[in-house]
C-alpha positions as CSV (number, residue, x, y, z in Angstrom):
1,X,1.9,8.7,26.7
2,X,4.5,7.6,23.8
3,X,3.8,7.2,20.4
4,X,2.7,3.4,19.4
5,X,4.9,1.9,16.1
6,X,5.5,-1.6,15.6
7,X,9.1,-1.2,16.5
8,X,8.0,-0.9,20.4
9,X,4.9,-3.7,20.0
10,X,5.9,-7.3,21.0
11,X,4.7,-10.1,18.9
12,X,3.0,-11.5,21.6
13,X,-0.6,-12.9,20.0
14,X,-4.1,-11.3,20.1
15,X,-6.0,-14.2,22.4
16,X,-9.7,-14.2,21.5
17,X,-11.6,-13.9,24.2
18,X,-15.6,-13.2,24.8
19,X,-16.3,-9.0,25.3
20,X,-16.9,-8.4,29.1
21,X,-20.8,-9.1,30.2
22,X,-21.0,-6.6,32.5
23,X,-20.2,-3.9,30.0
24,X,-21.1,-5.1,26.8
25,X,-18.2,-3.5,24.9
26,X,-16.2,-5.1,22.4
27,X,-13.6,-1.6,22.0
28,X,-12.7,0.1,24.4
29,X,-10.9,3.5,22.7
30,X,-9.4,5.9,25.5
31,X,-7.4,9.7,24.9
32,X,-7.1,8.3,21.4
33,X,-5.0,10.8,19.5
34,X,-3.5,10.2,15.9
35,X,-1.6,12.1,13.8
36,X,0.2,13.0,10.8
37,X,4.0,14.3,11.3
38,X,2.7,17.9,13.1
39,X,-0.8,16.9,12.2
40,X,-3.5,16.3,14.9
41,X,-5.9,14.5,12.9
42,X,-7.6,12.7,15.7
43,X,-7.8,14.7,19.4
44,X,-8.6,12.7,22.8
45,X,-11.1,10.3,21.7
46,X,-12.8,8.2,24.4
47,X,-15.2,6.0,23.1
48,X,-17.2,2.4,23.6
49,X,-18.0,0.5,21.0
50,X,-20.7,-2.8,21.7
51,X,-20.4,-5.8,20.9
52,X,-22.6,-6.9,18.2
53,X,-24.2,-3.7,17.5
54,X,-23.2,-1.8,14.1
55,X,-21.8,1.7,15.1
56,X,-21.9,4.6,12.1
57,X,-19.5,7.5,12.3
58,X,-20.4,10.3,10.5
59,X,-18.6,14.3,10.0
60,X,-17.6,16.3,7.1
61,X,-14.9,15.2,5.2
62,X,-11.7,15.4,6.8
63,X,-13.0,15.0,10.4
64,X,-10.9,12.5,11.4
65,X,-13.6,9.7,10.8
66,X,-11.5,7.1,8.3
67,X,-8.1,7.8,10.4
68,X,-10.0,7.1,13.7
69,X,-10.9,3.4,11.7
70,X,-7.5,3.3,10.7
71,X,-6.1,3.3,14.3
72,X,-8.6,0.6,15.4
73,X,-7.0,-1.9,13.5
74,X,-3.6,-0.6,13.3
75,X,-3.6,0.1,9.3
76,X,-2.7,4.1,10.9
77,X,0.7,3.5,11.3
78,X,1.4,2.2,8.0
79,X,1.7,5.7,6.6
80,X,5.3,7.4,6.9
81,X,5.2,9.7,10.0
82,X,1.6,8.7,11.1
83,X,1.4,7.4,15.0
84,X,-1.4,7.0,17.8
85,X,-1.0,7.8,21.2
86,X,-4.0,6.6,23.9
87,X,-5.5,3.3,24.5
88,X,-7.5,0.9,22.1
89,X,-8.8,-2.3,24.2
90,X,-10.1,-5.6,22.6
91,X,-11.7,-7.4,25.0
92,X,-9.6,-5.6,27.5
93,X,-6.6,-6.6,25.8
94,X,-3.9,-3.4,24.1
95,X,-4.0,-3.4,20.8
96,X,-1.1,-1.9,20.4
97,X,1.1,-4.4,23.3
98,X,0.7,-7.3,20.8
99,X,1.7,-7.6,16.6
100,X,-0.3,-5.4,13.8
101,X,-0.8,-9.2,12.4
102,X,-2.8,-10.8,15.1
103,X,-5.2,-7.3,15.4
104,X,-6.0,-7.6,11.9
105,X,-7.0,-11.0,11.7
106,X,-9.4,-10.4,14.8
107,X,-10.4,-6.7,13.5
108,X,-10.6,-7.1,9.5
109,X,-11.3,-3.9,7.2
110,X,-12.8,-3.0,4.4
111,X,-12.1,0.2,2.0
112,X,-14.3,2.4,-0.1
113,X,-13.3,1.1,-3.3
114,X,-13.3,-2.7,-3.6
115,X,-10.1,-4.0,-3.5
116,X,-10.3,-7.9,-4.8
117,X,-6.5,-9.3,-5.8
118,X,-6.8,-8.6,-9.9
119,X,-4.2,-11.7,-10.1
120,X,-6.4,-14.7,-8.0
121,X,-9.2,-16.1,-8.7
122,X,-13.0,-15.8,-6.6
123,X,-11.7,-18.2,-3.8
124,X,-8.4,-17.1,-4.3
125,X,-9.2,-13.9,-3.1
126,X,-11.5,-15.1,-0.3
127,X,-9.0,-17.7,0.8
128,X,-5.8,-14.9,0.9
129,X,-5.9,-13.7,4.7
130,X,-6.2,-17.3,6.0
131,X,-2.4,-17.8,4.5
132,X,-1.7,-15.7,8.2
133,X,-3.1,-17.9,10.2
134,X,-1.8,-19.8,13.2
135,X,-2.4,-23.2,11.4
136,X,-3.0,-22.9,8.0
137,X,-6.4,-24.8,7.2
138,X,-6.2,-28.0,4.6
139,X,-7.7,-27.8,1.5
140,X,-11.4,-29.4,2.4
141,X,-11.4,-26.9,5.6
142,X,-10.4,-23.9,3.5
143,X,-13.3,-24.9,0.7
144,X,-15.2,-24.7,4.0
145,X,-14.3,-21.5,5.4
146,X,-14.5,-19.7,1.7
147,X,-18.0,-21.0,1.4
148,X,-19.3,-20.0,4.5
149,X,-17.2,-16.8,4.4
150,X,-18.9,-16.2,0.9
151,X,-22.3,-17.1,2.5
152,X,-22.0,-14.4,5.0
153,X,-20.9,-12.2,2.7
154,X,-24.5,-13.1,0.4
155,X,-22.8,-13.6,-2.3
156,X,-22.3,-17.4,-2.3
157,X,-25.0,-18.2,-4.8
158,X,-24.1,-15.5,-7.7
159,X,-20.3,-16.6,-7.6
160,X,-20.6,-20.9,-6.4
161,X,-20.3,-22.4,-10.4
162,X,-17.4,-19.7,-11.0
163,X,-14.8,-19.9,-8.1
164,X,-12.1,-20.5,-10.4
165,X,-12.7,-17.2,-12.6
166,X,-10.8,-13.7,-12.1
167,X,-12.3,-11.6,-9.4
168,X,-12.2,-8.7,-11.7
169,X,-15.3,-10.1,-13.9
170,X,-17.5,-9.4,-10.9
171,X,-19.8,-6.2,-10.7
172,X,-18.5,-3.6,-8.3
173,X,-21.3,-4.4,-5.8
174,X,-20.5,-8.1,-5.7
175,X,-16.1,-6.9,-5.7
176,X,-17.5,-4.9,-2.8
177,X,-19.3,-7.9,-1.1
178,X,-16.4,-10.3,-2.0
179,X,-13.7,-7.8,-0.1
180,X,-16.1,-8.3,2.8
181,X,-16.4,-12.4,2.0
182,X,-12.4,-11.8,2.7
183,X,-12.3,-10.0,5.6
184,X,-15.3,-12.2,7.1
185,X,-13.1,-15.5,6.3
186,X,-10.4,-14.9,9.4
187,X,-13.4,-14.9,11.4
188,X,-12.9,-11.4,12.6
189,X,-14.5,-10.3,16.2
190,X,-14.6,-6.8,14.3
191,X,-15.2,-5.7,11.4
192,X,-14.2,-1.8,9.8
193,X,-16.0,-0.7,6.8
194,X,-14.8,3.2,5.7
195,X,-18.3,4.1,3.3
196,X,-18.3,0.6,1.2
197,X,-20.9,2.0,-0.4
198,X,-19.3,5.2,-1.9
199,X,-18.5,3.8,-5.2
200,X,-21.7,1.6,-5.8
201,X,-25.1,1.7,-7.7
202,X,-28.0,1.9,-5.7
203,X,-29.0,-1.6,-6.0
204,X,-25.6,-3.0,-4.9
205,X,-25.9,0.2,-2.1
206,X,-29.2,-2.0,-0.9
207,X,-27.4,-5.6,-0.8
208,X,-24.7,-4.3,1.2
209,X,-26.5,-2.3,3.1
210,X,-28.9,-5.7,4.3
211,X,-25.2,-7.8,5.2
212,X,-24.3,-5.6,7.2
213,X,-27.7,-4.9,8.8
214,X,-27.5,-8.7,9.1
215,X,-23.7,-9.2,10.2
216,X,-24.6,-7.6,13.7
217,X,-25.6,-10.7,15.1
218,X,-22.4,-12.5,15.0
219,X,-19.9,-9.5,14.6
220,X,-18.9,-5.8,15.7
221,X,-19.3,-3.3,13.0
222,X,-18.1,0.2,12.9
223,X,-18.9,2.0,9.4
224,X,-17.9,5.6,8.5
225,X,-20.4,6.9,6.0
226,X,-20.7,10.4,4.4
227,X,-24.9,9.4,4.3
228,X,-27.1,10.2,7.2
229,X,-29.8,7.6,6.0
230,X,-27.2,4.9,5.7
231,X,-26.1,5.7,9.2
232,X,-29.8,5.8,9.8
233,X,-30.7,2.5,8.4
234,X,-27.8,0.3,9.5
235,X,-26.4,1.5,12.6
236,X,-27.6,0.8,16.3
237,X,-25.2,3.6,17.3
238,X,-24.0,7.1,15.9
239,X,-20.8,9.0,16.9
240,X,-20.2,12.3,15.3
241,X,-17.2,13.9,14.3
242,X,-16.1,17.1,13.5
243,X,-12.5,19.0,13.3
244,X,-10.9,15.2,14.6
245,X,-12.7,15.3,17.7
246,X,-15.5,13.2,19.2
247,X,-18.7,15.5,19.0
248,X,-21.7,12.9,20.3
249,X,-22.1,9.6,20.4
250,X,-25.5,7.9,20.9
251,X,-28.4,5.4,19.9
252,X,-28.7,6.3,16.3
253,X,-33.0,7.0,17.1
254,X,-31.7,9.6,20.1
255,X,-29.0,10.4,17.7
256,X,-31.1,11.8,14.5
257,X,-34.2,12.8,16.7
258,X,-33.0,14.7,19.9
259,X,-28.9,15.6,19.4
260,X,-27.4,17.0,22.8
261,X,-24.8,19.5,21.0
262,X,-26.1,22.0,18.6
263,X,-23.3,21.1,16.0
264,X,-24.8,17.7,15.9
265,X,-27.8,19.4,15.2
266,X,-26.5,21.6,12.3
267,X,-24.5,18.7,11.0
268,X,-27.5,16.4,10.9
269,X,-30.0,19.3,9.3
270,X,-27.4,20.0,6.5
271,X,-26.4,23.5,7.7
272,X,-22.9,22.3,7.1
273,X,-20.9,20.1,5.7
């Protein structure tokens, strides 16, 4: 297989499309490998991810968890010397055959530390991947799609009399649930969250722990966390990781009760990592 870059992709659009019936799956990753210059971060991953179900990947740090997120929406090859080799499928469609700007408006991402513009206001910052679009929204539709964006996110009622104020006054938690408000507003079929939680307070922990407990019925989640009750609490389906290769993946219940491969076990038990 050759290395994907965006030099090779065309610019051919990402059509959205409904995830196959028969199957269920929204991604389809096959002999996914990624690396660093010489590094093999990522080895021969094969993996289904369903639609509408919130998938937790969990491993020690430096397993290859956050750089196998990275590939799914093509955020990977932004680093100098980093490619992917293998196949990612959207709705049976290459991710890599089509441009980095149409993936990430159907697979949005959300990082560990929130991220909200420090420059743009609330809805501003909501409003900012819609600027991409195909057909840029009028004003009345893009009050529309902030609010409902900001809805989903459950943060519309704590922000609504204070659009027009800096981002930056908000709390981390609610930072944290405005980055997803933003990612939620391209109307994303998936969405990437690498441990959103990692930097917050319990309480904001809990709140963004019940969105995306919540988000599964209208869109694919994948979350890397470093906490097994997290993974426990939110997810419908666990893949383990260790040394950048694809360990187990299973129903999360099968997952923490009855693991298939001892390291799984040892992992989960706390004898490492």
């Amino acid at each position: 297989m050759s290395p994907h870059d965006d030099a090779t992709a065309p610019s051919t659009d990402l059509s959205r499309s409904a995830a196959p019936a028969e199957t269920a799956i929204r991604i389809a990753v096959d002999d996914l490998n990624a690396y660093f210059a010489d590094v093999h971060a990522v080895r021969h991953v094969s993996v289904g991810l369903p639609d509408r179900h919130v998938t937790a990947i969990i491993g020690p740090s430096g397993c290859g968890k956050s750089t196998f997120l990275r590939c799914l929406n093509r955020m990977h090859e932004t680093i100098p010397l980093a490619r992917a080799t293998g196949t990612v499928l959207l709705d049976g469609q290459d991710i890599y055959a089509v441009s980095p700007v149409a993936v990430r408006r159907q697979v949005g991402m959300v990082f560990q530390r929130p991220t909200p513009f420090p420059t743009m206001s609330i809805r501003e910052n909501v409003a900012a991947g819609l600027a991409v679009a195909d057909h840029r929204p009028t004003r009345k539709q893009e009050d529309e799609i902030v609010e409902r964006a900001l809805k989903r996110a459950a943060l519309w009622d704590e922000v609504k009399d204070r659009l027009k104020t800096s981002a930056t006054g908000l709390s981390g938690g609610q930072q944290q649930r405005l980055c997803i408000a933003r990612a939620l507003a391209t109307d994303p079929e998936v969405l990437l969250l690498d441990e959103p939680t990692a930097s917050l307070d319990p309480i904001s922990t809990q709140k963004v722990e019940e969105l995306i407990y919540e988000l599964r019925t209208d869109v694919t989640v994948v979350i890397v966390t470093h906490n097994m009750q997290q993974a426990a609490r939110v997810s419908d389906q666990t893949a383990f990781f260790l040394g950048g290769e694809l360990i187990e993946v299973a129903p999360t219940e099968k997952m923490f009760t009855s693991p298939t491969d001892e390291r799984t076990e040892s992992y989960i038990t706390g004898r490492f990592g």
